[in-house]
N, C-alpha and C positions, 0 to 999 in steps of 0.2 A: 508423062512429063512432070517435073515440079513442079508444084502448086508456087504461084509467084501473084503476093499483092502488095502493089503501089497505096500508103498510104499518103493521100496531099491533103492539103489544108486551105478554108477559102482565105485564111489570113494568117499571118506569122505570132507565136503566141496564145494558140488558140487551145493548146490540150493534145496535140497530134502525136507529139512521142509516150504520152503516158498512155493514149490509149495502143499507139505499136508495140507497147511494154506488155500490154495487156493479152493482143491478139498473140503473140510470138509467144507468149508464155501459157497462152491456151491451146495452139499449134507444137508447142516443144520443139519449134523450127529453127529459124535464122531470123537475124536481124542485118539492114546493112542500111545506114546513112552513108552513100558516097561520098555528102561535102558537108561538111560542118564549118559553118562559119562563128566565131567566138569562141575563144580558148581558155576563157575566164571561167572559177568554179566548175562542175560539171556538167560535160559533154552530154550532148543528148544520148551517143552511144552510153555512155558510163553512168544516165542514168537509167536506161533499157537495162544494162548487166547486171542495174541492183533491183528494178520491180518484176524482171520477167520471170526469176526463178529457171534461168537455163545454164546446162552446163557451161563449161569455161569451156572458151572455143566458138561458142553459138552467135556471137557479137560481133560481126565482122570486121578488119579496121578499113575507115575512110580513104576513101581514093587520095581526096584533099583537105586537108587542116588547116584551116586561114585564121588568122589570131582574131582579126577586129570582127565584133557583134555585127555585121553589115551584108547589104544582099552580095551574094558570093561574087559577083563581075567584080561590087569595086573591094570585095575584101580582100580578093586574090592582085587585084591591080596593086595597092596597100602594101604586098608581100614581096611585091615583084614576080607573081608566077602568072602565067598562062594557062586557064583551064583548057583541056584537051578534050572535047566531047567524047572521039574514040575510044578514051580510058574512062570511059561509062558506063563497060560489055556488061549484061546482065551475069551474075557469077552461074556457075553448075553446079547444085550442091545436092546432097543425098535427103532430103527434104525439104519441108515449105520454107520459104523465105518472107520477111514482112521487109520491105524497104522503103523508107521513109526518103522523101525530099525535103526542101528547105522552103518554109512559107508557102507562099498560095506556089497557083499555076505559071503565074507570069513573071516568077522573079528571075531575074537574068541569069547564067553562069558565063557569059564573056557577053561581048558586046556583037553577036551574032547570034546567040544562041541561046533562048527559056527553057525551063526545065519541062513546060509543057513542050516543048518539040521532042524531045529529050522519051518521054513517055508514047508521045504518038511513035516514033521507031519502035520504043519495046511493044507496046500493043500488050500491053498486060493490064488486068481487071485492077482497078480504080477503086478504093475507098475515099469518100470525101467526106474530111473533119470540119461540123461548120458549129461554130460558139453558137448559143441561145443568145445572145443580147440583142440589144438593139444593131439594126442595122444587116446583120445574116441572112434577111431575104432578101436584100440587094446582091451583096458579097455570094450567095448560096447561087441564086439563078443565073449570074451572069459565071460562075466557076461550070456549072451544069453546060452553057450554052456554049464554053469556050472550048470543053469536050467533046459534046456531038457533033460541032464544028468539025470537029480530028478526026471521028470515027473509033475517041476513046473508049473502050470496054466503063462502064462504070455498074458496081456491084450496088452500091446505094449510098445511101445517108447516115452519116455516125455524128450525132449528136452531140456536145460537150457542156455540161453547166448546167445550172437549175431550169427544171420543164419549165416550160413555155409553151404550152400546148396550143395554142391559136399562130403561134409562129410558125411549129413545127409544122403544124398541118396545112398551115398556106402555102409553104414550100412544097412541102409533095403533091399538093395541087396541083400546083402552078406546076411543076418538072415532070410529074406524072414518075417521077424515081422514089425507091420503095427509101421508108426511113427503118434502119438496122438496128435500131437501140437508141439509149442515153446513156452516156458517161457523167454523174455527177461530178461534181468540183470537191475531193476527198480532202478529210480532215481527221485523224492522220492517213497518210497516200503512204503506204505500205505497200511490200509484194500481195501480203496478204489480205487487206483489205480492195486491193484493184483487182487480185480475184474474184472476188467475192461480186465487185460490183459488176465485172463484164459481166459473171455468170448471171446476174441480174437482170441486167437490163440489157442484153443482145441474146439470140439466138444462132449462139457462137458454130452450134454444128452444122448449121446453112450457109455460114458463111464461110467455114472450113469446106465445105464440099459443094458450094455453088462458085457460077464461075462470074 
């Protein structure tokens, strides 16, 4: 079967496409954002096409393209469209796919339906992107708990931002979920430098071949 990872985030903002930039380009797989909300400057797809280093083609286009920066229910309300959860189907592709969603677990895509519901149907392994700041072992435990709620698959912990090491480690305490790495906060954020740091700081080929 295709290896298929759900990349989410415990908050919107947090680092979540740079580090799918990173996994998909250490995968040589797929990428796919279904719903991009904000049309302004570059797309999260378009900026995956420029750090992942994957052929042309590897970037898959959005289900839905909503202009305004907003959680996708009322960005799509905004446009006048309807999001359709059915046109959600996980794609079939001849390799790994990283698919990223929009903000945390609980942001809406119509006014029935979160994207964590959305995920509980795929039933696919769960990375979860939680910032170092203040505030993350709130945002980090309660994402963890809204999971096993589901019977979400969750792979671990992916870090974003300057360590914080008595933060980090209260959370995998507290979750008993392993922590995958850290993502620093890059200065310059390059293909070639977001190499360099996944290879760093995760243990990419566990997470390529664990489930």
């Amino acid at each position: 079967m295709t290896k298929r990872i759900v990349i989410t985030g415990t908050d919107t903002g947090i680092g979540k496409t740079v580090f799918s930039a990173g996994l998909a380009g250490f995968l040589n797989g797929f990428y796919w954002k279904p719903v991009q909300s904000g049309l302004d400057g570059e797309t999260d797809s378009e900026v995956v096409a420029r750090l992942a280093g994957l052929p042309p083609g590897r970037v898959l286009p959005e289900v839905y393209r909503l202009k305004e920066p907003l959680s996708p229910h009322r960005s799509a309300e905004l446009d006048g469209v309807a999001i359709d959860v059915a046109r959600l189907s996980l794609p079939d592709l001849p390799g790994p796919i990283v698919i990223e969603g929009a903000g945390g677990l609980m942001v809406p895509l119509n006014r029935r339906t979160k994207f964590i519901d959305i995920f509980a149907q795929w039933r696919v392994p769960i990375i979860l992107c939680a910032r170092t700041k203040l505030g993350t072992i709130n945002h980090t435990l309660l994402s963890i708990e809204a999971l096993r709620a589901r019977s979400i698959p969750l792979v671990g912990i992916a870090f974003i931002g300057d360590e914080v090491a008595d933060t980090q480690r209260t959370i995998v305490e507290f979750s008993g979920i392993r922590q995958l790495g850290r993502l620093p906060l890059l200065d310059p954020l390059t293909s070639e430098t977001l190499r360099e740091a996944m290879v760093a700081g995760f243990d990419l080929a566990a997470i390529a071949g664990g489930e």
